[in-house]
N, C-alpha and C positions, 0 to 999 in steps of 0.2 A: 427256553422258558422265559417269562414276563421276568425283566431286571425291577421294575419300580411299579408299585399299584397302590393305588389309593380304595380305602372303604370310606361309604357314607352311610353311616347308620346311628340313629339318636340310643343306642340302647348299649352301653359296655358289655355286657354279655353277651350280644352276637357280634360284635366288633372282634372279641376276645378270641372267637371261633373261628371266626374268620382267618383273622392273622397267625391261629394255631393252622390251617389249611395250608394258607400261603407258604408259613417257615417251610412243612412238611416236603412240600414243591422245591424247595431253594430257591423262592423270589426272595434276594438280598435286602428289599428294600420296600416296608407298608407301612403307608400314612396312612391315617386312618382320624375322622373329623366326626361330629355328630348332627351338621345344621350341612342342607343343601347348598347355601350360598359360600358355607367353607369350603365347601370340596369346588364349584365353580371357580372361587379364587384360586386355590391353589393350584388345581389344573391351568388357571392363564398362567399363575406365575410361575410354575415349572416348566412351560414351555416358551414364557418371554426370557427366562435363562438358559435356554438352548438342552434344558433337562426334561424332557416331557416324561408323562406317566405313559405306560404301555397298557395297563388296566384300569378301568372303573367298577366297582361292584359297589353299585348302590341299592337298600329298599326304596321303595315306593312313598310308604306310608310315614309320615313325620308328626311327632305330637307340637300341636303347635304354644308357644309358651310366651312371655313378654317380648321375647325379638320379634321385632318385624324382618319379614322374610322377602326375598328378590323370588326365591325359587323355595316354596313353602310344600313342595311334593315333590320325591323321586322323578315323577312323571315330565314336570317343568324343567329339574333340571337336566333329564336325559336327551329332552327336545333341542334344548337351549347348546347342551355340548356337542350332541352329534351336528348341530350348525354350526359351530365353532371350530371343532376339530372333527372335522369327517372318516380320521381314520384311527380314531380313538377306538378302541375293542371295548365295551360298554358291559357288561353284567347285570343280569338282577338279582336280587335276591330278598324276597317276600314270600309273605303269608297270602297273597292275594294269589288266587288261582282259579277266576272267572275267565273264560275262555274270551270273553270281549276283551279285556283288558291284554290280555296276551299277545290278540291277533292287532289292536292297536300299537303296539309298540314293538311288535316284531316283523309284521307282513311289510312294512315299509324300512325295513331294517334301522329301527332307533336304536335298537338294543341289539345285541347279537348272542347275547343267552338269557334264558328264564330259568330259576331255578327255585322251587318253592321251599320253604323254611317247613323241616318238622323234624320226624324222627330221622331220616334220612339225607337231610337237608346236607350237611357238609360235605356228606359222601360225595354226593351231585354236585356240589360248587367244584370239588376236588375235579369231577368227570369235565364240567364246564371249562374249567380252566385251562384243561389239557387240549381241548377240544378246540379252545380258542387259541392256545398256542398254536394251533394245526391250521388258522383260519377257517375254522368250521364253526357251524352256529351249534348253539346244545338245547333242548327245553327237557324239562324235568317229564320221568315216565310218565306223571300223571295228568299230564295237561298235553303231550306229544300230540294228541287227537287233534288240538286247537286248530292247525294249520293245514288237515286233512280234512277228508268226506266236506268242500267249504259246500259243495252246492245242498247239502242236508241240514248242515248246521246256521248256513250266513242267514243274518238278518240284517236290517240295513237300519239306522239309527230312529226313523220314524216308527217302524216295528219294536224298538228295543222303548223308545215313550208309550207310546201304545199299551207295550205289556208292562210296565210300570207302571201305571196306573191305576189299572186293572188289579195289580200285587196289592195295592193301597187300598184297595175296597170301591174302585170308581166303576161306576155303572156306563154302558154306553153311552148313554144319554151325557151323561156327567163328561164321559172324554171328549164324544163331541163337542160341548160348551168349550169346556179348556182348551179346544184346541183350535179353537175360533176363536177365544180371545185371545189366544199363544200366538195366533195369525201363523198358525200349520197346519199347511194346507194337503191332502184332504180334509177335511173337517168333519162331511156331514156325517151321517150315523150310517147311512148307506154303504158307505166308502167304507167307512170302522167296521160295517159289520165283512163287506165283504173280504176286509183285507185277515179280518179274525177266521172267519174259516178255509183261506189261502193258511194260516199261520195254522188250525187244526190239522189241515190234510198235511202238510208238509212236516209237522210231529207225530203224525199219528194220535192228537190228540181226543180227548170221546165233547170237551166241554169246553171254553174258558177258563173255569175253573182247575182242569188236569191239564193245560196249555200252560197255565202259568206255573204249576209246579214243577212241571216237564222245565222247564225254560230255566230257573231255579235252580233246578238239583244241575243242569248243564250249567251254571255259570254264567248265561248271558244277562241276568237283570240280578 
């Protein structure tokens, strides 16, 4: 099992949970920080004294407050460690359970488990943990989809602005415009329209309209 792990979470309450999980496990040893740029220090200086951490379990989401931040999101600073320390075993652990955000940070292995915060939430860090002592990746039951069925589910970034947009209330005409002055290309309405019902057949959607909720209730936008 993990000797040293570090938490990064701005909230004492799920830090508290957290290192109730840990004790449980018999990891002798959890720091635990509230600001992303704490936890990036202390992982340098754990391992510029020959002490490195075995675990990271960071959230995502950071409220941001008078410090100015290096690494102001979970997201930055899991980028920023796994290029540092490539063999750092990484954690997540958020509220955030949109399947884009998942297959970002997992399909390239930034992270090596997802585990989503609720009624269930420790239970599955607890499963995560063990999982990663074993060098195995974990993702929480309810998002497990995220990294299957891709060729149903994947959309590609231009599709994921497209239907935000759209969420906002922008007509084609309207994305077209934006997206000629955004200088993303395709732009014209043609291209919008045809690429929207590539994006219905592929949901099985009947409109735009139930494409974008389709899309929605899946977590991509």
């Amino acid at each position: 099992m993990f000797k040293k792990v570090l938490i990064s979470d701005d909230l004492d309450s799920i830090n508290h949970g957290v290192m109730t999980v840990a004790a449980s496990l018999g990891i002798k040893e959890v720091v635990q920080v509230q600001y992303c740029d704490d936890a990036y220090l202390k992982l340098k200086k754990a391992a510029m004294d020959g002490d490195p951490f075995d675990l990271l379990i960071t959230d995502l989401s950071f409220k941001l407050d008078h410090r100015d931040q290096t690494y102001p999101s979970g997201d930055l600073l899991i980028k920023a460690v796994r290029e540092a320390y490539p063999n750092l075993q990484i954690a997540v652990y958020t509220v955030e359970d949109r399947l884009q955000r998942v297959r970002a940070l997992m399909q390239d292995r930034y992270a090596d488990a997802y585990v989503c915060k609720g009624r269930k939430g420790l239970v599955e860090l607890s499963h995560a943990i063990r999982a990663l002592d074993k060098q195995e990746s974990y993702l929480s039951p309810q998002i497990a989809h995220a990294l299957n069925d891709k060729e149903a589910l994947e959309v590609d970034d231009y599709d994921i602005a497209l239907l935000q947009l759209l969420a906002r209330g922008f007509s084609q005409d309207e994305v077209s415009a934006h997206f000629k002055n955004s200088h993303i290309s395709p732009s014209s309405l043609s291209s919008i329209e045809k690429r929207l019902n590539k994006l219905r057949i592929q949901f099985k959607a009947n409109n735009a309209i139930h494409l974008v909720a389709m899309v929605k209730d899946l977590g991509l936008i």
